[in-house]
C-alpha positions as CSV (number, residue, x, y, z in Angstrom):
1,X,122.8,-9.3,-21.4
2,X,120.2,-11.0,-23.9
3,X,116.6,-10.3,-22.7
4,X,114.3,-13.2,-22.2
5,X,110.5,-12.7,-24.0
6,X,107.9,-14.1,-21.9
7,X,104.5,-14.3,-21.3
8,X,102.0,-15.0,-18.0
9,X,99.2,-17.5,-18.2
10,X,97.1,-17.5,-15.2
11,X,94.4,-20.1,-15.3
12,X,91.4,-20.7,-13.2
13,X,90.1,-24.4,-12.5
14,X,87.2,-25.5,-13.6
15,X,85.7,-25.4,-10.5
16,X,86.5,-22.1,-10.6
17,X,85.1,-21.2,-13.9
18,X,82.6,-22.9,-13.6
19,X,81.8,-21.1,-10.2
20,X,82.6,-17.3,-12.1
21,X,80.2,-18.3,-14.9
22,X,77.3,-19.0,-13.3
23,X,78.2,-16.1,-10.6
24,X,78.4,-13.6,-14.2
25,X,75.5,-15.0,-15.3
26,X,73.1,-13.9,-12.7
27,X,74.1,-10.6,-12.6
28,X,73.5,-10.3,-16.3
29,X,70.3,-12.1,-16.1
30,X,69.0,-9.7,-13.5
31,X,70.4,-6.8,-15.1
32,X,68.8,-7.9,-18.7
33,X,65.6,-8.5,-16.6
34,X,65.6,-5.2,-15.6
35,X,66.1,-4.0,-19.0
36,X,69.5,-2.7,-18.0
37,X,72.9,-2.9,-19.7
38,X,74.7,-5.9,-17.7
39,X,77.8,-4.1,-16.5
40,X,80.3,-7.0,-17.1
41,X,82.9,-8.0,-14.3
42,X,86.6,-7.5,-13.0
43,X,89.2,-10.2,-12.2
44,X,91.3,-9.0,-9.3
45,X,94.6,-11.0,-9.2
46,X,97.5,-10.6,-6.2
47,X,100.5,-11.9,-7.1
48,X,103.3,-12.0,-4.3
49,X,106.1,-13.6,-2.6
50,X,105.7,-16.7,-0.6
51,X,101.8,-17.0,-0.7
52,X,100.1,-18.3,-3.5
53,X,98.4,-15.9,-6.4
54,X,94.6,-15.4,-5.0
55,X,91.7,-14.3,-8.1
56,X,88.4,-12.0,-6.8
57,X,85.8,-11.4,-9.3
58,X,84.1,-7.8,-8.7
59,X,81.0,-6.6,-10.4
60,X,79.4,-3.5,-8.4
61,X,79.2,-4.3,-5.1
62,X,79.2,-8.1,-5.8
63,X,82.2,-10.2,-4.7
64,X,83.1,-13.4,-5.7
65,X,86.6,-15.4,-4.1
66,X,87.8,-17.4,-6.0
67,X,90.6,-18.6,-4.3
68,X,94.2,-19.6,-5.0
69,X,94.9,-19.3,-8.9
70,X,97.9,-21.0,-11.1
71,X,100.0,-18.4,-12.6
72,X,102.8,-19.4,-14.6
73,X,105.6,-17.3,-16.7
74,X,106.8,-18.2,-19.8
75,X,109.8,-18.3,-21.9
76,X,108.8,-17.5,-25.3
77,X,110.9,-16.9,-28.8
């Protein structure tokens, strides 16, 4: 049996990165405002079987949904 290379892309809107950008960028801000290293973020994804693929952002104690997310696997040579 000849295995198949692939890849996952999972892309956010740009509603949605839009909506994770501006979310990052006040926690930075306040962090670098505080003259504290900004501690960055997580992306959370949950793929599964007859739902669509959901994305959460997580920094800290900060939550940000960002809803349903396309995720796409790829044949690749």
């Amino acid at each position: 049996m000849i295995e198949v290379e692939r890849e996952m892309h999972i892309r956010l809107s740009r509603e949605q990165t839009k909506s994770l950008l501006k979310w990052a960028g006040k926690i930075t801000r306040a962090h670098v405002d505080a003259d504290c290293e900004p501690p960055g973020y997580d992306l959370h994804i949950a793929i599964g079987a007859g739902y669509p693929s959901s994305v959460e952002a997580i920094s800290g104690s900060s939550r940000l949904d960002l809803g349903d997310v396309d995720v796409d696997l790829l044949e690749v040579e």
